[in-house]
C-alpha positions in Angstrom: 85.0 110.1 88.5 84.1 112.8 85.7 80.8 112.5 84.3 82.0 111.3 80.6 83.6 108.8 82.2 79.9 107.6 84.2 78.4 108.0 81.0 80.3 106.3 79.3 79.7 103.2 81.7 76.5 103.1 82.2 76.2 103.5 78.1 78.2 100.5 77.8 76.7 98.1 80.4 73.2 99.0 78.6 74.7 98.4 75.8 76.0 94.7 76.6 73.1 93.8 78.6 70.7 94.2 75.6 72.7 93.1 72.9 74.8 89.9 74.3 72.1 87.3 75.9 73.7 84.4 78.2 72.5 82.4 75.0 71.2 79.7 77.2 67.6 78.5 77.4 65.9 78.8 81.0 66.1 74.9 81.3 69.5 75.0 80.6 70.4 77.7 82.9 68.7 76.1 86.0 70.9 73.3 85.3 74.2 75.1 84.2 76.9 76.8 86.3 75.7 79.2 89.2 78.4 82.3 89.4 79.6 84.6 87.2 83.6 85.0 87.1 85.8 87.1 85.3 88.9 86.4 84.0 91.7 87.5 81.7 90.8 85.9 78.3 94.1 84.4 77.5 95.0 82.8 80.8 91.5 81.3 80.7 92.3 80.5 77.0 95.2 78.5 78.1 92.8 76.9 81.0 90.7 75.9 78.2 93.0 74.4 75.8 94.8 72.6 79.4 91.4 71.2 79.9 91.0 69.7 77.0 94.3 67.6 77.6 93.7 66.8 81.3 90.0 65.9 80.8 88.7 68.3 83.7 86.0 69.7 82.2 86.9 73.1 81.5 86.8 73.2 78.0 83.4 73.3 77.7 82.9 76.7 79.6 81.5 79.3 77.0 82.8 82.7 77.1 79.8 84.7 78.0 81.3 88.4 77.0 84.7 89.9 76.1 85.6 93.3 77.1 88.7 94.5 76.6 91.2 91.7 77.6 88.9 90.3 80.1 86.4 87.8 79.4 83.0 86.8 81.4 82.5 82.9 82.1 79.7 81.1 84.3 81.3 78.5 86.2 80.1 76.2 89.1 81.9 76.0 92.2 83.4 72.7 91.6 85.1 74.5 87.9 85.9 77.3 90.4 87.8 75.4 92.7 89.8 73.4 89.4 90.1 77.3 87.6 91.9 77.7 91.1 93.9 75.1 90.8 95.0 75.8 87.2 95.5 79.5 87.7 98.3 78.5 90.2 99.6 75.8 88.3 100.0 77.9 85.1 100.7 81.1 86.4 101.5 81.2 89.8 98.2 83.1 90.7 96.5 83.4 94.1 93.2 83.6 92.4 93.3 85.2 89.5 90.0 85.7 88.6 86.8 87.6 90.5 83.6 85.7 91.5 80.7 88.7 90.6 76.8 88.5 92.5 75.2 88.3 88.7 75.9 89.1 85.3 75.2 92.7 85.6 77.6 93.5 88.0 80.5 91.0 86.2 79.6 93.2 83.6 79.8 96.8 85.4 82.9 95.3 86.9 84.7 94.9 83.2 83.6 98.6 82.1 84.6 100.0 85.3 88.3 98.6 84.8 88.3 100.8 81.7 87.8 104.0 83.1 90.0 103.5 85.9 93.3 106.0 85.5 96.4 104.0 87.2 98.2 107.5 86.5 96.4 109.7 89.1 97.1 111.2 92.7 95.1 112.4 95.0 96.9 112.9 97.6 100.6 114.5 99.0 102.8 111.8 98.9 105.3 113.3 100.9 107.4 112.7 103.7 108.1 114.4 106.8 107.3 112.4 109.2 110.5 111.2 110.8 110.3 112.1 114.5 107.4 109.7 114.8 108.2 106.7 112.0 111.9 106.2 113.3 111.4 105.4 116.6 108.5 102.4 115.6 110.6 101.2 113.4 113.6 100.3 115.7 110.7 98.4 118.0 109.7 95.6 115.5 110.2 92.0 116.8 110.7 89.0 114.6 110.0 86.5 116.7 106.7 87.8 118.1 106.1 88.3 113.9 107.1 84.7 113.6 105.0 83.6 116.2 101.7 84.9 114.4 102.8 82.8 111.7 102.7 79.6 113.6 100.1 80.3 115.4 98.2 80.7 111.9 99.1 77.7 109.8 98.5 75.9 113.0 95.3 75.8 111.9 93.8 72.6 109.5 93.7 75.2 107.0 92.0 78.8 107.2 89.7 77.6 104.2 86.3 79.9 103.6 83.8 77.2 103.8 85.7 75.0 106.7 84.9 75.6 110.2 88.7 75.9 110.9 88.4 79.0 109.1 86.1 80.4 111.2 88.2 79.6 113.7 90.9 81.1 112.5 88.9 84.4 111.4 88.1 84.0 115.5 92.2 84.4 116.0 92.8 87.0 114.1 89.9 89.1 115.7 90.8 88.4 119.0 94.2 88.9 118.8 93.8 92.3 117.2 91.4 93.2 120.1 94.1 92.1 122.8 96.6 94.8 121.0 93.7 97.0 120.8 93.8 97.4 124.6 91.6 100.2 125.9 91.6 102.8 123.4 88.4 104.6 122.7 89.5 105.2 119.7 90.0 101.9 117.6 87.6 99.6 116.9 88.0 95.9 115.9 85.0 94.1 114.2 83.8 91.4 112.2 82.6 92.2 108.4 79.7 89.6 108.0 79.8 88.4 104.2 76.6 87.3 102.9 76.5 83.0 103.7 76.5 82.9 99.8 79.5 84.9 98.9 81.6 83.6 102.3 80.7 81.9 105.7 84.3 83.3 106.5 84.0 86.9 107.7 86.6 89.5 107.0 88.4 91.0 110.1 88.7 95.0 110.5 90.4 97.1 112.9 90.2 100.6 112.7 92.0 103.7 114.1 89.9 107.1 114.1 91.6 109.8 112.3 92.1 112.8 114.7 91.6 115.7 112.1 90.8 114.2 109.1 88.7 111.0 109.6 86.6 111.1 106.4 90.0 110.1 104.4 90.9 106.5 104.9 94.0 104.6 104.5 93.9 100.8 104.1 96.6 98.1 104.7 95.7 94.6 104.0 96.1 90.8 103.2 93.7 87.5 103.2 93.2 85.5 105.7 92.4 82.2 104.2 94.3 79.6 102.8 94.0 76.8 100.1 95.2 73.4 99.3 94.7 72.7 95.8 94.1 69.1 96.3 91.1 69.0 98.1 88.7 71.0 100.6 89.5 69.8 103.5 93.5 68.9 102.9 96.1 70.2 105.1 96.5 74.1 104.4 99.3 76.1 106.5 99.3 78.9 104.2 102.3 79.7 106.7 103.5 82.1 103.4 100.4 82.4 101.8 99.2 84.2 103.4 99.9 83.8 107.5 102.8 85.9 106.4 101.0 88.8 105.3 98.5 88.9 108.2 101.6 88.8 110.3 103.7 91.6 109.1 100.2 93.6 109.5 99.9 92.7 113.2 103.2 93.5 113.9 102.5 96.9 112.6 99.3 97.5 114.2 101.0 96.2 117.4 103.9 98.7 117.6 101.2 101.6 116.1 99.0 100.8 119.9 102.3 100.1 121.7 103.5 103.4 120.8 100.3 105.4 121.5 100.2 106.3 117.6 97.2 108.1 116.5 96.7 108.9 112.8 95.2 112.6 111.3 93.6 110.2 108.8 91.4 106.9 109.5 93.6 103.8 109.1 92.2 100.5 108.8 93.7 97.0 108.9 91.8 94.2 106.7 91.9 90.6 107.1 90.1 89.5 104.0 87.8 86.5 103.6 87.6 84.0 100.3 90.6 85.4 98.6 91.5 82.1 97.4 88.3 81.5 95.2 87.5 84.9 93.5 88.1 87.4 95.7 85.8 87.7 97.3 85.4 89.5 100.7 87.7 91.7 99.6 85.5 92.3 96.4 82.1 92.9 98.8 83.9 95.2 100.7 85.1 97.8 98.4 82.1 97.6 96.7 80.1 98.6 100.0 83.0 101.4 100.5 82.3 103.0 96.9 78.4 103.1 97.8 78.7 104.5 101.1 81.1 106.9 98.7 83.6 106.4 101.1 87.2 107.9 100.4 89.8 106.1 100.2 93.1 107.7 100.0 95.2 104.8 99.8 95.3 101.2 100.0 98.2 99.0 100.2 98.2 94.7 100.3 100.6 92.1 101.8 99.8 89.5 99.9 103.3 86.8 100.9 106.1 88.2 102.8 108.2 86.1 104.1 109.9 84.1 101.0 112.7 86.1 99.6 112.4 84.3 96.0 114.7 86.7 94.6 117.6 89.3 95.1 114.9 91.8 95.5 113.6 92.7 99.2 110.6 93.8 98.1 109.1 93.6 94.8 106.3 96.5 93.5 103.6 95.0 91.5 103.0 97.3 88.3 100.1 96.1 87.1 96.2 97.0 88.6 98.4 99.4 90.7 98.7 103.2 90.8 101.9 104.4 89.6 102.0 107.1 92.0 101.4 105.5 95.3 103.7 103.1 93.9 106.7 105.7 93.7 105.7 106.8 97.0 106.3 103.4 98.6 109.5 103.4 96.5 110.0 106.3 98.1 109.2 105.1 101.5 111.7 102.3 101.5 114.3 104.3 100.6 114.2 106.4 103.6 113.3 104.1 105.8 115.1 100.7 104.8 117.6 102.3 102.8 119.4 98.8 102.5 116.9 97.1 101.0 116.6 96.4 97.0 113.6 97.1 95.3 112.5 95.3 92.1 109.3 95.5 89.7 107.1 92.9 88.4 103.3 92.2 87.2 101.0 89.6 88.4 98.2 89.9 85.9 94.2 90.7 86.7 92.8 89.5 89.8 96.2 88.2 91.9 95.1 89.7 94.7 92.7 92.0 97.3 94.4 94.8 95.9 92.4 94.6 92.6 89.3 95.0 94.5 89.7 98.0 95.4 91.5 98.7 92.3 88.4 97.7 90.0 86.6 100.1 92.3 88.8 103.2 91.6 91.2 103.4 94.5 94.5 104.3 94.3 96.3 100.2 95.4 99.8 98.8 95.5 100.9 95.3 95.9 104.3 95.1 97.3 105.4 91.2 97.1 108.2 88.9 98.3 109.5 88.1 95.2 109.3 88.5 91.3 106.2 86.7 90.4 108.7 84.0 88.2 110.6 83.3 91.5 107.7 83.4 94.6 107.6 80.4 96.9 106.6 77.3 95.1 104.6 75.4 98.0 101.9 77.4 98.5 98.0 75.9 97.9 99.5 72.9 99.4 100.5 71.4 102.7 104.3 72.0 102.4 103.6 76.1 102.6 105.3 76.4 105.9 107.8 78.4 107.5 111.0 75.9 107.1 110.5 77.1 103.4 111.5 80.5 104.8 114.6 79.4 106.9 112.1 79.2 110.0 112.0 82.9 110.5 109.9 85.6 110.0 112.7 88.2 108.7 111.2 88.8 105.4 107.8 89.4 107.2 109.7 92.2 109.3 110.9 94.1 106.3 106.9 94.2 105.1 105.8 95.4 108.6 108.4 98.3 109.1 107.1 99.5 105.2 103.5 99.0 106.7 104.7 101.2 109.7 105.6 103.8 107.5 103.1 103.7 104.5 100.6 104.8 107.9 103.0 106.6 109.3 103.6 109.0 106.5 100.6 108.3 104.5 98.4 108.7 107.4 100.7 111.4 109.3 100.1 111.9 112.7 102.4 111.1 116.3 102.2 110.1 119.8 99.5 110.2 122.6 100.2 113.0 124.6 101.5 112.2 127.8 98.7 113.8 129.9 95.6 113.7 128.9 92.8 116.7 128.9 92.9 118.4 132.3 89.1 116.8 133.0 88.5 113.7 131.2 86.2 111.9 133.1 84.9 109.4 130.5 88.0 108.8 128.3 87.0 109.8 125.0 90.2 112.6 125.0 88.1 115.2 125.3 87.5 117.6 128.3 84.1 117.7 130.3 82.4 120.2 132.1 82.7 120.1 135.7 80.8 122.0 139.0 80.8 121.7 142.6 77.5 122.1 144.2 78.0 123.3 148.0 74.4 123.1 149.1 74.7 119.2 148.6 78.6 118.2 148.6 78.8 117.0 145.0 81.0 117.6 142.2 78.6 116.9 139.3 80.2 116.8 135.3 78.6 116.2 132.1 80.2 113.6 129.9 81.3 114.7 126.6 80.9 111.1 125.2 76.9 110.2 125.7 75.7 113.8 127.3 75.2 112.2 130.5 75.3 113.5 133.7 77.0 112.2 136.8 77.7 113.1 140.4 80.5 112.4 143.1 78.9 112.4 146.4 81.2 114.2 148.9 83.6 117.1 149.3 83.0 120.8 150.7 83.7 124.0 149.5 87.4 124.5 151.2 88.4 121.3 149.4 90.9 121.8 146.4 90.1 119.7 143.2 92.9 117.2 142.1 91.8 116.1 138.9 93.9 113.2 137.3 94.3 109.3 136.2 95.1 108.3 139.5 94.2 104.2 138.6 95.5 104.3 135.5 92.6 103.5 133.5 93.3 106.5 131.2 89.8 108.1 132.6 90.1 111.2 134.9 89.9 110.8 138.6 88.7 113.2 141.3 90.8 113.6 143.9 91.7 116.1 146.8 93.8 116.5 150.5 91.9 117.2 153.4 93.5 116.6 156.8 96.7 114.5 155.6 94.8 112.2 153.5 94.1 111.8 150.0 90.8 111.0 148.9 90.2 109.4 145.3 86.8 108.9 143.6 
């Protein structure tokens, strides 16, 4: 970010922080609402003036600050969970709105938005990257996709605050450490939100970059789900979004089935609290930009398996970057040349991708469906996947343009076949070896920890065999002495 452009933020957030007071009395705060929330004024306007007709209580809520088009509201968590409700009844919103720590950073958050250039690129968009994309593609399966999607609206609901959701946060994690397997080089962990912000923790898998690993690329989608009717109501989310976190595992399963390994670090998200302001997604790309972490790219399957539309895909225009957008244009047309692409906007806050957005990343949002014509049962219990024919094909198209939004964005190939001539502690890189005749060992130093270790046996007419002779992807020591093979 240019240093006018910091100036000019911190300027203004001094600015509004000295000159527009919460206007409450101490007493009166104590006993008033307890987060701060932004929202677009005009879709809370029409909250508001909604309110006022259904008696819900809403039409009381002061705006607090106006900045730009977006306005800054206190709200308790009972208004938050009826803003919810209303957002999706009026505008078809998965949130719509961001829950902020305090008023300061609600604040930061609205200046920020202004500085933020949805024009810029930072990266080569191109693509090249054929040999390795095409041959993933052709491996996708829809019913293991589907399958993901049952097994996730199984759940009561995937609710922040319920213990299902745990639960289901528990799922996801473990079944992105099965398809994991052994490699050294992916990690899959729990991000621990503060108990405040969300019990629910958000799920992260990531790949190591081989030769770039400080840039990052970033699919994602939420986790939870929401019945607008009540806490603990019935909640499939089987579209909303089971789907999403589906067509993600599917890619990341083909990516470890296939031996892929980026240049650049790819991580996959599963965010928490989406559903009520954003909210893992929010702490997370806030702890990204202080780390000053760099994020290439990020892309978010939010619903992908209701095809509301003629449109395949549809490219959210809004809170997006218009160059990573034309890249995943792009990136359909080579690699799902059938499929039709349409535009659409979903206004401030639909998703995790304005997180990351609000932060200065470079996001898309590519979504089932025109915002008008989405799926119609979601936030209740009839969001399941007989509303989608009882398939997952949709879901499929999402995870092949996953596939190759890494694939391309990410570059990289295959595994090699063999591994480094002397790998004894699997980490793909080579150790150094010696054999020490005065005492029969072969001793080596691992590259991973600096350790040493030593086999005890051998002589100095025996002929090393190095190789992964167990198939544990670690190097073996092996040699042939007197028509037998000995393996250590």
């Amino acid at each position: 970010m240019r240093i006018l452009s910091i100036f000019t933020m911190v300027l203004a957030t001094f600015f509004l922080v000295l000159f527009f007071p919460t206007g409450l009395e101490p007493a009166a705060i104590a006993a008033g609402p307890e987060r701060w929330v932004s929202i677009d004024k005009n879709e809370f306007a029409a909250i508001r003036g909604k309110s006022v007709r259904d008696s819900s209580g809403m039409d009381d809520v002061a705006i607090e600050t106006t900045i730009g088009e977006i306005a800054l509201i206190r709200l308790t968590d009972p208004q938050i969970e009826d803003l919810s409700r209303a957002m999706h009844e009026e505008f078809l919103k998965c949130s719509g709105f961001f829950v902020h720590e305090n008023r300061e950073e609600g604040i930061a958050s609205l200046v920020r938005i202004l500085n933020i250039d949805p024009l810029s690129q930072l990266v080569d968009y191109s693509i090249d990257n054929q040999a390795v994309v095409n041959p993933m593609l052709s491996a996708t399966d829809e019913s293991l996709t589907r399958q993901v999607i049952l097994d996730l609206s199984a759940f009561p609901n995937r609710r922040y605050n319920q213990p299902s959701g745990l639960d289901s946060a528990n799922w996801i994690k473990n079944k992105w450490t099965a398809l994991k397997g052994t490699r050294a080089d992916v990690t899959v962990e729990n991000y621990v939100h503060p108990t405040s912000t969300s019990p629910q923790p958000s799920v992260i898998m990531t790949v190591q970059g081989r030769t770039i690993p400080n840039e990052i690329v970033i699919v994602g989608g939420h986790q939870d789900s929401i019945n607008s009717g009540g806490s603990t109501l019935n909640a499939p989310g089987a579209d909303d979004d089971a789907s999403g976190i589906a067509s993600i595992t599917e890619t990341i399963r083909i990516l470890m089935a296939s031996g892929f390994k980026p240049e650049r670090t790819v991580m996959f998200m599963a965010y928490a609290a989406e559903e009520v302001g954003l909210r893992g997604s929010a702490g997370i790309a806030a702890d990204f930009q202080s780390q000053s972490k760099n994020v290439v790219g990020v892309v978010q399957f939010d619903m992908t398996n209701f095809k509301g539309s003629t449109y395949d895909i549809v490219l959210m225009q809004d809170y997006t970057n218009a160059a990573q957008n034309q890249f995943i244009q792009n990136l359909i047309t080579t690699y799902q040349p059938t499929l039709s692409v349409g535009t659409s906007s979903c206004g401030y806050g639909c998703s995790d991708h304005a997180s990351w957005f609000n932060r200065g990343y470079p996001t898309s949002m590519p979504f089932e469906s025109t915002m008008a014509t989405h799926n119609s049962t979601i936030h209740s219990a009839n969001d399941i996947i007989s509303q989608s024919g009882s398939n997952a094909n949709q879901a499929v198209k999402f995870a092949k343009l996953g596939i190759s939004f890494v694939g391309e964005l990410a570059k990289g190939g295959f595994a090699p076949a063999t591994r480094p001539y002397i790998d004894f502690d699997g980490d793909s890189k080579t150790d150094i070896s010696i054999f020490r005749p005065s005492v029969g060992e072969w001793w080596y130093l691992r590259s991973s920890d600096g350790g040493n270790r030593a086999f005890q046996f051998g002589n100095s007419t025996d002929v090393l065999t190095p190789g992964d002779f167990t198939g544990d992807g670690k190097t073996d020591l092996g040699f042939y002495r007197g028509g037998t093979w000995y393996v250590f």
